[in-house]
N, C-alpha and C positions, 0 to 999 in steps of 0.2 A: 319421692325425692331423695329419699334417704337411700338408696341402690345408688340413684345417681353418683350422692356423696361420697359413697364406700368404692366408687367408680366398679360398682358392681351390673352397673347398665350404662347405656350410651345410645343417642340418638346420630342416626346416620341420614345424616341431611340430604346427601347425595340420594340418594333412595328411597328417602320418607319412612323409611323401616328403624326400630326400635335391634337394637345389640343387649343382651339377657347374660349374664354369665353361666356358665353349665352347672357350675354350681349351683344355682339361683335357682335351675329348672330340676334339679334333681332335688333341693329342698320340697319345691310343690310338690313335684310327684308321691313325695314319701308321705306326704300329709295326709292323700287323698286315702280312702279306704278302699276297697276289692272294688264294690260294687261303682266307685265315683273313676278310679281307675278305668275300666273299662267302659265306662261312658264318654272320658274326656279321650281315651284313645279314638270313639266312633267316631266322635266328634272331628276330631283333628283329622282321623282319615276320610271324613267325606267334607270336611272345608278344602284339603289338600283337592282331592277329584274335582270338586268344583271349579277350583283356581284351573286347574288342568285344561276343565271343557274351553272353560271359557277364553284360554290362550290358543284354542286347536283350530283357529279357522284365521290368524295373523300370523303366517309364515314369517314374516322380518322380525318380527319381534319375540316369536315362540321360542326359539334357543336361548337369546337371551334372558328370556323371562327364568325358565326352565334351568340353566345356571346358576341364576342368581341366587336361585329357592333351593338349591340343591341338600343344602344340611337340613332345609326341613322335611325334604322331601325322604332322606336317610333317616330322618328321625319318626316321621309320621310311616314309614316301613318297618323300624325296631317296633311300635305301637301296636301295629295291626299283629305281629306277630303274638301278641300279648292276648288278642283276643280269641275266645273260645271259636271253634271251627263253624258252627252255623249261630252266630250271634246274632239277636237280633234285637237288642234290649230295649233302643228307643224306638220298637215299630217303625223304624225308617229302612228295613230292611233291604227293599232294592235299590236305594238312593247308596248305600253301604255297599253295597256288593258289582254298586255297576264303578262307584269311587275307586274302590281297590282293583278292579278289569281294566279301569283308565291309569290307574300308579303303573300294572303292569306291561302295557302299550309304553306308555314310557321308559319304563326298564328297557324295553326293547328297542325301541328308538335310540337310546343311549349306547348299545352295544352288549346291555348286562343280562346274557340272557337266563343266564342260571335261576338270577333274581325277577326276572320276567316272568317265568316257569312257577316258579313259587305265589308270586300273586297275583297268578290269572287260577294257579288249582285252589288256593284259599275261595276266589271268589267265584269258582266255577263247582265245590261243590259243596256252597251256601245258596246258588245261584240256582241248581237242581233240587235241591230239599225242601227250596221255600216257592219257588216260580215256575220249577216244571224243565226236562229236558228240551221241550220245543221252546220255551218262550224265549222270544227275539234275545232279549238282554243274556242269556242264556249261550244262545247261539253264537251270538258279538265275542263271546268270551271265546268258545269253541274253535273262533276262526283265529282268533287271537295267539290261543295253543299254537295250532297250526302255523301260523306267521313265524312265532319263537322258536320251531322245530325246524321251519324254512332255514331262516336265520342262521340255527347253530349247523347246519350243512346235514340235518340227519330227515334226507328226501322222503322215504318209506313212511318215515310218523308223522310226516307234515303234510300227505296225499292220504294218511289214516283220518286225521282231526278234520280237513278240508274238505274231504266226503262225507264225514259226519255233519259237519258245517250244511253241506250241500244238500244232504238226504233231508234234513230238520226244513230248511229253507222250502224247498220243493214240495212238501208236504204242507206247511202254513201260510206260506207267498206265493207260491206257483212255480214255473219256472221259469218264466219272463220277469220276475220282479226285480226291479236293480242291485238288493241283495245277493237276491240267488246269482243274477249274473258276476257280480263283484267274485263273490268266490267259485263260480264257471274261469273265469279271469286269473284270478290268483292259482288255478290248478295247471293250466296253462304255464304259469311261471316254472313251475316246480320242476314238469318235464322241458321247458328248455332248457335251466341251468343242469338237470340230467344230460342232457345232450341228446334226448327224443325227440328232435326238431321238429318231426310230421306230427307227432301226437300231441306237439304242443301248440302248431298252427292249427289240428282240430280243434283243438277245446280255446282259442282264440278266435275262428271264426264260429264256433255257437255263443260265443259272448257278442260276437258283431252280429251276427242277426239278431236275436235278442234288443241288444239296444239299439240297432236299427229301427226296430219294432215297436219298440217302447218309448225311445228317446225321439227317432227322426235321425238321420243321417248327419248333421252337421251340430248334432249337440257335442260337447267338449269329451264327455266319457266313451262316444262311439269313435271319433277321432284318437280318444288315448288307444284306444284296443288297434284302430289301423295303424297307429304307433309304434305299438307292440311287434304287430303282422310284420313289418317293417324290419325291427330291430332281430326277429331269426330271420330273414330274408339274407340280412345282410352278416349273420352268423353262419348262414350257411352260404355265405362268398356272393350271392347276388345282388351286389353294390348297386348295380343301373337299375334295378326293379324297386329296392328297398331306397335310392332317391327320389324317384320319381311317385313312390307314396310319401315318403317324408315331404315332397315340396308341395301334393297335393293338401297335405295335412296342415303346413305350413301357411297354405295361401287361405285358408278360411279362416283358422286361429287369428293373423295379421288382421283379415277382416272383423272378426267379430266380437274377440277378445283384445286385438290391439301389438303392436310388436314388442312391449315392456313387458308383458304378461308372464307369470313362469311357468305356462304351458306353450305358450309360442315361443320362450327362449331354452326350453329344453327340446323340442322340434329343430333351431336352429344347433344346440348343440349337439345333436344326435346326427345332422348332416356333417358336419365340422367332424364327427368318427368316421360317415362312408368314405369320403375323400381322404381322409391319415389311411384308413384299408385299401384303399386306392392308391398310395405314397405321393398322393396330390399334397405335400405338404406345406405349401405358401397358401394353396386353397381351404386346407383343412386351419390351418393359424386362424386366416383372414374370417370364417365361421365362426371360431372358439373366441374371438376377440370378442365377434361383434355379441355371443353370448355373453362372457364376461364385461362386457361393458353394460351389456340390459342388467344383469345379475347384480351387477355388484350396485347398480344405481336404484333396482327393487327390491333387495334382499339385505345388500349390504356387505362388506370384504372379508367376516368374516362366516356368512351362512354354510352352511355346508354342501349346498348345492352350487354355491359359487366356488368355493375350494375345489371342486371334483371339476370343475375344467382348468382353475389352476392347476391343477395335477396333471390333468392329460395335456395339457399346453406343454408341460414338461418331457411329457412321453414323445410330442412332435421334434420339439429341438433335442433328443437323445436319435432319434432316429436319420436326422437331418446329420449327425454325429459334432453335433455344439454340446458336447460331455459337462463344460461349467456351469454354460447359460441351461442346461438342464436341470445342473442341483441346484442354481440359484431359486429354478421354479420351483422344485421339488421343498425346498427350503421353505419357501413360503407357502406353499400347502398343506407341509407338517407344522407347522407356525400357529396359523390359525386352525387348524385340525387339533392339535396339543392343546390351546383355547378353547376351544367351543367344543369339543367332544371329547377331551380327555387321550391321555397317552396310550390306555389301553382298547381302544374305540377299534373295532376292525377298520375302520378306511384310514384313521392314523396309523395304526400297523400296516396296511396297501402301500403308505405313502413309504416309510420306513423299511420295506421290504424292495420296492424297485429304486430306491435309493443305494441298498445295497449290491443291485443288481447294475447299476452303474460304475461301482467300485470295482465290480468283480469286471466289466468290460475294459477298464482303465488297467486290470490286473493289478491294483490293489487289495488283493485276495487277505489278507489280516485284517484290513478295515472292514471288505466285503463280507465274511465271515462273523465280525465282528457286530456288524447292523444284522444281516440274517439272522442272528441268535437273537436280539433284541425281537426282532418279529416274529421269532418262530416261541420263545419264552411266553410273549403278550399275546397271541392265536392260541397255545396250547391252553392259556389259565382263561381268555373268553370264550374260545369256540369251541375249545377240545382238541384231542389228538389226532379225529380221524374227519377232521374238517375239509374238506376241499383247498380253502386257503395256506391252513396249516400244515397240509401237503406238498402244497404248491411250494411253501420254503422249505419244506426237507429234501425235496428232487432238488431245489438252487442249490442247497447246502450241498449237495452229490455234485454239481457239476462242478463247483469251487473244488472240492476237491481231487475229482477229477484234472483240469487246468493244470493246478499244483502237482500230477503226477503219483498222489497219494490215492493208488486206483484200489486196492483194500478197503480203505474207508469209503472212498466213493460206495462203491459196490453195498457196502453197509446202509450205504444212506437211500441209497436206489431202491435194495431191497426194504425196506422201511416203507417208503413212499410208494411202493407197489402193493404190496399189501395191505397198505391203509385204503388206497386208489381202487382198489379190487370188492374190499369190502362198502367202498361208500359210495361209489359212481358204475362199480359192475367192470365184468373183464373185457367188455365190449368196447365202453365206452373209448373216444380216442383219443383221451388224458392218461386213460389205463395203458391205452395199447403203445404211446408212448412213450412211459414209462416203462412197458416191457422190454421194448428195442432197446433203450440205454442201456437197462440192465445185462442184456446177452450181449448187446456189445465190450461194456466193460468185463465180463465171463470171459469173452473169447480171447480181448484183448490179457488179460490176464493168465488164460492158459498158453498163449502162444507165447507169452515170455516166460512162464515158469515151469510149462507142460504139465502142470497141474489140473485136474477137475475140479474146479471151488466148488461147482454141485455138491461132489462129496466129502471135499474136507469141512465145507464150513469157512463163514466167516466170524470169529468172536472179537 
């Protein structure tokens, strides 16, 4: 009571949680000695993991939960840091190390992968020293890496960790086990966003036989994988083929799972993309509606899988050339994006970066300029330099300048974004290879007004 009085604590009625002042908590800390210290860190780091599981299976209310916890979540991470590298003092050992593999899934969820990186390798090699390279909890971690290397755009380490993932799995499940297929699955991922479409329909349809296999054909994870099939189908421009498995996919989900479901409404919102690729764009609306209207009535306005069709609802009415009613969208998916995932979150900077990309259509090139920097600042400090995304705004940054007639700096920014492009997706790829053409265009364009070789003078 007497905290109370010093209004050095306060109950928050709203939320049934107790408010501590930092002071208050740094007094305890200092009391405890070495040994109590790093017991009340274990402690806190695996009540934290627990709270975690137990929110991982309520989508509508996972983010929020997960927000609300966020300073303890910041502080039970300062904790774990504290702790020696294979601790294991209260004999709760794997309960400790699977807490902190789940803190770092969430890093990653959140966008933070640096901080991801750091406590999935804390918990991955206490996870080896005490439980063994093959054991599952072990592996959970391994795939983990992997996901966070996915994530930060650096492909090579994230097809390193997912064959390791792969190899462990095959060796103690089989390779029909739904683990082993999960990450058959996620390697899949890896070489599509490469842009190896055939190798990534391979190693998608060994995850479909498999869970054909295993599951039955109309379980919900054999359906996600024709999903999947689907979604390079229709990356590689075969819209009629990749609808006509999305409506197959569509019509037993509606059956079995129900049309509210968020596997049946992201089936619906993945139609509502072949028709926008299509420029069916009243058809593509009328799909993304009818997703956002299941979305936001089982997840709620501001989840983040209901944002990402507010967002491309935006992209619809930009292309239909309604430039306001598109930043209005665009507005309110960086809204609750800024809410619920933070301003530095990769999909709030997506939102933030084709919002600049509207600018620069409008040839408001200062403003345009303006937001690209913001996105290209918050991609460089989450993702890195040589990230796919953070690419993608240094080539925008080149063509604003470009527009502008300031074809020097373009060519500066082009070159920039080629080289980063070359190193992270290969010269092959056709993000690369279109980045190469701008580049020799603005060269040539540059030499035929100056008669100059940029080749050999250099741009500084």
């Amino acid at each position: 009571m007497k905290l109370f009085s010093f209004s050095l604590a306060r109950r928050k009625a709203s939320e049934d949680a107790f408010w501590i002042h930092p002071v208050v908590h740094a007094w305890a800390r200092e009391r405890l000695n070495a040994h109590f210290k790093i017991q009340k860190a274990e402690e806190a780091v695996i009540l934290c993991g627990q709270l975690l599981r137990q929110q991982s299976h309520k989508p509508p209310e996972k983010w929020t939960f997960e927000r609300r916890i966020w300073p303890h979540i910041e502080s039970v991470e300062r904790s774990l840091k504290t702790l020696p590298r294979f601790s294991n003092q209260l004999g709760k050992g794997e309960i400790l190390f699977n807490a902190a593999s789940n803190m770092g899934q969430l890093y990653r969820n959140h966008g933070l992968y640096s901080q991801s990186i750091y406590l999935l390798d804390w918990s991955l090699a206490s996870q080896e020293h005490f439980l063994g390279e093959k054991h599952n909890s072990t592996l959970s971690t391994v795939e983990g890496m992997a996901w966070a290397f996915h994530d930060k755009g650096q492909y090579e380490k994230a097809l390193e960790w997912y064959r390791r993932a792969l190899d462990g799995r095959e060796e103690t499940l089989g390779n029909d086990h739904l683990q082993t297929l999960s990450t058959v699955n996620n390697i899949a991922v890896v070489f599509v966003e490469q842009g190896e479409y055939e190798k990534g329909l391979e190693w998608y349809r060994r995850a479909l036989r498999g869970r054909e296999k295993t599951l039955g054909k109309e379980h919900p994870s054999t359906l996600g994988t024709i999903n999947n099939i689907a979604g390079v189908l229709q990356e590689q421009g075969k819209n009629q083929k990749a609808l006509e498995m999305y409506r197959s996919v569509l019509d037993v989900w509606e059956m079995t799972l129900g049309k509210k479901h968020p596997s049946t409404l992201a089936t619906v919102h993945n139609m509502a993309r072949v028709f926008f690729e299509q420029r069916q764009y009243e058809k593509a609306l009328e799909w993304y509606r009818r997703a956002l209207d299941g979305r936001e009535r089982t997840l709620g306005k501001d989840h983040p899988q209901t944002l990402i069709t507010v967002h491309n609802m935006a992209g619809v009415y930009i292309e239909q050339e309604l430039r306001e009613k598109g930043l209005e969208w665009y507005q309110r998916a960086l809204d609750g994006r800024e809410k619920t995932l933070g301003k530095d979150h990769p999909s709030t900077l997506g939102t933030v970066n084709n919002m600049a990309g509207v600018f620069q259509e409008q040839q408001q090139y200062a403003k345009a300029l303006k937001w690209y920097r913001r996105a290209l600042l918050g991609r460089e400090k989450t993702l890195g330099k040589d990230h796919p995304f953070t690419l993608g705004t240094v080539n925008n940054i080149a063509g604003v300048f470009y527009e502008q007639g300031q074809y020097e700096k373009s060519l500066e920014w082009y070159r920039r974004a080629l080289k980063g492009r070359e190193k992270t997706l290969g010269k092959d790829h056709s993000v690369t290879l279109a980045t190469a053409n701008n580049t020799a265009c603005v060269q040539d364009y540059l030499y035929a007004l100056t008669g100059t070789d940029i080749n050999q003078v250099g741009i500084h």
